[in-house]
N, C-alpha and C positions, 0 to 999 in steps of 0.2 A: 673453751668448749664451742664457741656463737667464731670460729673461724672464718665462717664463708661470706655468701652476700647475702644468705638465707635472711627473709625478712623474718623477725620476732612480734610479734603481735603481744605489746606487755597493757595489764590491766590498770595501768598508772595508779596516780596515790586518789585514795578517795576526796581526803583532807582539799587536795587542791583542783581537782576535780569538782567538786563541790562547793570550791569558791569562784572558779569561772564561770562555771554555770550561775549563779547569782548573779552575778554584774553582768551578764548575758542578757537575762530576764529584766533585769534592770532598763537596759538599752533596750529590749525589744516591746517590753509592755510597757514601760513609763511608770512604775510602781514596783514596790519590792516581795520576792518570794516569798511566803506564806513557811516553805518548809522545802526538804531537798529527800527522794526515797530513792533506793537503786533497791534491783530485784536483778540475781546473776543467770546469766545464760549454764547451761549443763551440757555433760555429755553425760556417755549412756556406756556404760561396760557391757549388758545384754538389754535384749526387749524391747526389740524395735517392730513395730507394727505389731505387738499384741495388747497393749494396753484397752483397747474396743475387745478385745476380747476376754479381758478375766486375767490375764496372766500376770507374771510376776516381773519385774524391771528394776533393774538396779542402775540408774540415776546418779551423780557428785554433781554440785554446782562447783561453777569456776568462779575464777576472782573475777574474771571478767562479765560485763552486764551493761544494763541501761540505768541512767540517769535521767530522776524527773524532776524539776524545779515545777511547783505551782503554789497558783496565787486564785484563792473563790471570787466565783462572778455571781451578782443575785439574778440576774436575768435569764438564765436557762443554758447561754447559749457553750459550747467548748469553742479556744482558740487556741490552736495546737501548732508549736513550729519542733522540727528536728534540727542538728545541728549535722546530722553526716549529709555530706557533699551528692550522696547518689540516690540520696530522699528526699533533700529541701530543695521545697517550692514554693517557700514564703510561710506565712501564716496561711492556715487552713480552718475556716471557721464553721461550726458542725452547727446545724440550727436544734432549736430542741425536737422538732417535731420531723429530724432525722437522724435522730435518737434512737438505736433499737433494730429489730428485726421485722423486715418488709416497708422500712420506710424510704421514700424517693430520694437517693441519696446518688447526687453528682459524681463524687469522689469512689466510687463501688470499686473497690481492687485496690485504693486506697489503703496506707499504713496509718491513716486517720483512723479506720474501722475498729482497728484492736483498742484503741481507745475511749472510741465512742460507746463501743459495745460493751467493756467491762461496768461501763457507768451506770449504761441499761440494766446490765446484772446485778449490778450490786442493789440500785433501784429494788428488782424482784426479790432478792435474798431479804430485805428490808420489807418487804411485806408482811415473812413468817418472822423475821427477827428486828424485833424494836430497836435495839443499840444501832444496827445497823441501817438503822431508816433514812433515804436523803431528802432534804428536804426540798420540794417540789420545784423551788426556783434554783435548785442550785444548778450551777455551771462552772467553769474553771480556765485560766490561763495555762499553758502548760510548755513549758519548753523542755526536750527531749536529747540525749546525748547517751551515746553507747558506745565501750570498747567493744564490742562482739564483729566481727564479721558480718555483716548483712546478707541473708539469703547464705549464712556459712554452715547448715546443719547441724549450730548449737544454741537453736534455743532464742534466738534475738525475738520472734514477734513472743512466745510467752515471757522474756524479762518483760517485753515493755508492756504489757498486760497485767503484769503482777505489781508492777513500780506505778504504775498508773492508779491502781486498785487501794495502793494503799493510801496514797494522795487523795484519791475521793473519798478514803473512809474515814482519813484525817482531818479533809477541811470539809465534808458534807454530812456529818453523822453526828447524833449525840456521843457514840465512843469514840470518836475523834477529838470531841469537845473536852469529854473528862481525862483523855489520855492526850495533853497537847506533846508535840515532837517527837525526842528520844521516849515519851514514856508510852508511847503505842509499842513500843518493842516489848517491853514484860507484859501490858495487858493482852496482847494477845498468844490466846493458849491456841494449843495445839488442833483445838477442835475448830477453832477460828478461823485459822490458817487452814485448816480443811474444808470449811466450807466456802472460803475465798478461794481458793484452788479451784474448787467444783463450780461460782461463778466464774470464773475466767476460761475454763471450759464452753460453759455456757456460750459468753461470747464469742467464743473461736468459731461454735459449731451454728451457733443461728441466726447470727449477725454477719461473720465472716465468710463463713460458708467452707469452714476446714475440717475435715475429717478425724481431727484430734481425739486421742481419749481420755488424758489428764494426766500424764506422764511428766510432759513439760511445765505444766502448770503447779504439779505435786513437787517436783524435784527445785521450783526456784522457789515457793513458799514455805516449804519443809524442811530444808535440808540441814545438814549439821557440817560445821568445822571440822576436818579431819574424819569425816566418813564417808563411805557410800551408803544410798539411800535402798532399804530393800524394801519395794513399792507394790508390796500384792493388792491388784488393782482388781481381784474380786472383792473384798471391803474398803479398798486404798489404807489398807493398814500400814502402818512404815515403820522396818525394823534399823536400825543406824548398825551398820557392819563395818568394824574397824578397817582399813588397808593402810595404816601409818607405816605397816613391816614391811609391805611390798615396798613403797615408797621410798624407805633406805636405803632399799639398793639399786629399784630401776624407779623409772621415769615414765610418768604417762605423757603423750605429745599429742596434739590436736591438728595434725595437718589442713587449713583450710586451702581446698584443691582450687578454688577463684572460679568455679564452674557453682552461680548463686542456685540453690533449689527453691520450688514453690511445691507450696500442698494443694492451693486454693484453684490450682489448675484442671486439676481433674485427674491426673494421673495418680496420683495417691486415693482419692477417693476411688478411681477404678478397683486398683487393687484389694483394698479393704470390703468393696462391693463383690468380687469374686472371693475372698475367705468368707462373707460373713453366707455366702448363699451356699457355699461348703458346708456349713455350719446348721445352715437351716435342714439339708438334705441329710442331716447324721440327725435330726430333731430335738436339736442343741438351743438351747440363749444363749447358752458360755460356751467358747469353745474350750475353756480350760476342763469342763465339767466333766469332760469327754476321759482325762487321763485323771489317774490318781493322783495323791495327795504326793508322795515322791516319784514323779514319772522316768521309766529310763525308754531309750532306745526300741524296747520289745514291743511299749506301751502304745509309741506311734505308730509302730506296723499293723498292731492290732487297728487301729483308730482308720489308717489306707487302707487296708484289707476291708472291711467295712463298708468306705466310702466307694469302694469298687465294684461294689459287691449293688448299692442301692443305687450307684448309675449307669448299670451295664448297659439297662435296657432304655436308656436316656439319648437323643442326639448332643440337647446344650442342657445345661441347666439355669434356669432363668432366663434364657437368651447366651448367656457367658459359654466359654468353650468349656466344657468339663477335665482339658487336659490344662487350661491356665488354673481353674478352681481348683484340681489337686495340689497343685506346685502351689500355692497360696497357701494351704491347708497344710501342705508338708513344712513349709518355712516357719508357718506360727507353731505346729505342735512341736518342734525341732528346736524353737526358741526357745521355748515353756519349759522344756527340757534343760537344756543350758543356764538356762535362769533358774532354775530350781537347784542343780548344780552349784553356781557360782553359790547362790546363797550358804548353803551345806558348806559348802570352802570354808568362805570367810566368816560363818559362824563358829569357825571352830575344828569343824570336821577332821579334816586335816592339817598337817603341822610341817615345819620346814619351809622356809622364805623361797629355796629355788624352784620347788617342787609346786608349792603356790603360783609363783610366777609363771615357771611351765605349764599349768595346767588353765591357769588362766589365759595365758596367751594362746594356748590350744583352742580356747571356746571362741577366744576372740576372731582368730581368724577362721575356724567352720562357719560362725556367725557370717563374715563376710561371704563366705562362700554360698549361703544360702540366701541371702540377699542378692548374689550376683544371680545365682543359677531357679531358686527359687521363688522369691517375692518380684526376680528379674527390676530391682529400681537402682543397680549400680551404672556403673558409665567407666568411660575405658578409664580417663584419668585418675577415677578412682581406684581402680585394678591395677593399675600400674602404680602407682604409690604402697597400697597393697606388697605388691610383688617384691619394687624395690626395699622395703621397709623390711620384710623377710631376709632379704637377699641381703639385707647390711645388719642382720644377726639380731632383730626385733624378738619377743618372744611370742609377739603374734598383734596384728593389727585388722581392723576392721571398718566400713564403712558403718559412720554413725548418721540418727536421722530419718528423717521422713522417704531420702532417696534422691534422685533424677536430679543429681547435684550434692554440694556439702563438704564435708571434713571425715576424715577416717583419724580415728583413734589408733595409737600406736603404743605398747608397751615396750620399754627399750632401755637397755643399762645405760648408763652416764659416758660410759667409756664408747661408746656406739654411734653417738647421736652427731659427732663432727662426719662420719663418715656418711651418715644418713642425710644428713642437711648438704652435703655436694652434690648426694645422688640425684636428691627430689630437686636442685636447681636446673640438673640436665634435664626434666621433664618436662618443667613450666614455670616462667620466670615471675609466674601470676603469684605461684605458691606461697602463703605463710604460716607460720606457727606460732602455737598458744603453748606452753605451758598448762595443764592440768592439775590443779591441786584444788583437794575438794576443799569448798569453803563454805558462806554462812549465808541462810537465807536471806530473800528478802528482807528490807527492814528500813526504819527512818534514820537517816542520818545526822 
């Protein structure tokens, strides 16, 4: 099948993964690891850029993720090194009293932040909940190691968020204490992992300064082996929806196009800043609230027809154009739609493995098309992966992610994918691939 000179991007063994990293920490602190957590990076079958809004997202973690070795400091302070080549800068040492949001912090745009800030977080969640309290001096060594593509639009800052999250809840908490190692895996329930989820949000959005809604965060704490996650991000309730069937006979592929995205730039928050003023002028909080409970097609026109109607007599709205705020508005109700869709599928709705497969690769690629045309955050390389991916008999591929950069998702039989991995070398010799296969939250190793 792996004919060409297509690079594969494999998630290696954890087992030995997990023993380099040790003697890693070994050599770099002078003392041995405390404990070893990985938390997986995900991709996203629908529901991109509406998780801020209420909607519905279906999420798989990958095998692949980040790896945390740490070892507690009593003095407050974090010392944090990574091991990927296009992020180390040595050790990076966080002091405590820039710890958090609004403190003078040297390193700002720094991948120290997601760090620092989960710790902040978990700190707060520990004010309403005792087990999870840290204790005031605590701080941590931490060495850092990821298979994920860096800046590949699967998920790399929230693994190392969630892997980081469970290292402080292990070696800084009373329920770290009473559950040492592998046993932090059974003690925490489900509502656990949802409240770590929603601090790790936390720090993306007021430490980092990333427009996130909890998607990425829900989908690496949450997820289940051999499902997709269906992530109604009006209560973040998560329903586990089988796709083992589709699996047997095609192939999900993660193209990372080597073009890295950022969120923390601004352009993603632009975006989300013209839907959510969409939002306001229909006299919404949710934009999901706006369509019913199973929305089709008619639902959204109704929903434009409306917002047409309240800014006829408008120049801008908020300052923003009101012809970018509709195209924002048309891409999340359009998702909302397809997400609501996918879900009905694979709950059952329908039946028939090719039919399935068709009709999911149908959503997958309009998704990308309103990404491209609507949310406007794809880029040619992604379009042309896109294009070629169709064109080499995919049943539909899509850009996953935040955007303006990343990896497109690709559904495709087994018999296909030699023909596809020639195609995508004639476009960029940067290109690589992941395998997709949903796998298992978070967790200590």
């Amino acid at each position: 099948m792996r004919t060409t000179d297509a690079v594969w991007l494999a998630p290696g063994e954890p087992q030995e993964i997990q023993s380099d990293l040790v003697n890693r920490f070994q050599q770099e602190y002078g003392r041995a690891a405390s404990g070893t957590w990985f938390a997986p990076g995900r991709a996203n079958l629908n529901g991109e850029h509406i998780d801020f809004h209420a909607g519905r997202c279906l999420p798989l973690a990958l095998a692949h993720g980040t790896y945390v070795a740490a070892a507690p400091r009593t003095d407050g302070q974090l010392r944090l090194r990574t091991l990927d080549p296009s992020l180390d800068d040595g050790v990076t040492t966080v002091a405590p009293d820039a710890i958090g949001p609004g403190a003078a912090v040297e390193a700002t745009g720094h991948w120290s932040q997601y760090v620092s800030g989960v710790l902040w977080a978990l700190r707060e969640l520990g004010d309403s909940q005792p087990e999870f309290q840290v204790d005031p001096d605590f701080g941590a060594d931490l060495l850092v190691l990821s298979t994920l593509p860096i800046g590949g639009g699967l998920s790399s800052s929230a693994a190392l968020e969630c892997a980081s999250i469970l290292a402080f809840l292990a070696l800084g908490t009373p329920f770290g204490q009473e559950n040492p190692l592998q046993n932090l895996n059974a003690a925490l329930t489900k509502q656990h992992r949802k409240e770590l989820a929603s601090a790790c949000v936390r720090a993306e959005v007021e430490v980092v300064g990333a427009g996130t809604g909890g998607l990425d965060q829900s989908a690496a704490l949450r997820a289940r082996p051999g499902k997709v996650l269906s992530l109604d991000c009006r209560d973040f309730s998560v329903t586990p929806l089988d796709i083992g069937c589709i699996l047997r006979g095609y192939r999900l592929i993660a193209v990372d196009t080597g073009e890295a995205h950022r969120l923390a730039d601004g352009q993603f928050g632009q975006r989300r800043a013209d839907a959510e003023a969409a939002t306001a002028l229909l006299g919404l909080d949710r934009l999901r609230d706006a369509l019913p409970e199973r929305p089709r097609k008619a639902d959204v026109t109704h929903v434009l027809e409306e917002f047409d109607r309240l800014s006829e007599q408008l120049e801008t709205l908020e300052g923003r154009s009101i012809a970018a705020c509709r195209r924002r508005l048309r891409h999340a109700l359009t998702e909302m739609v397809r997400s609501e869709k996918l879900h009905h599928l694979l709950s059952g709705d329908s039946y028939g493995v090719r039919h399935i497969a068709s009709t999911i690769g149908d959503i997958l690629t309009a998704g990308h098309m309103s990404m491209r045309d609507d949310a406007e955050v794809s880029f040619d390389v992604a379009d042309m992966v896109v294009e070629t991916a169709l064109a080499q008999g995919a049943e539909g591929a899509r850009l996953i992610g935040g955007g303006f950069g990343g990896s497109v998702l690709v559904l495709i039989s087994p018999a296909a994918i030699p023909k596809l991995t020639a195609a995508l070398e004639r476009i960029s010799r940067s290109i690589r691939l992941l395998d997709v296969a949903p796998s298992a939250a978070a967790h200590a190793l």
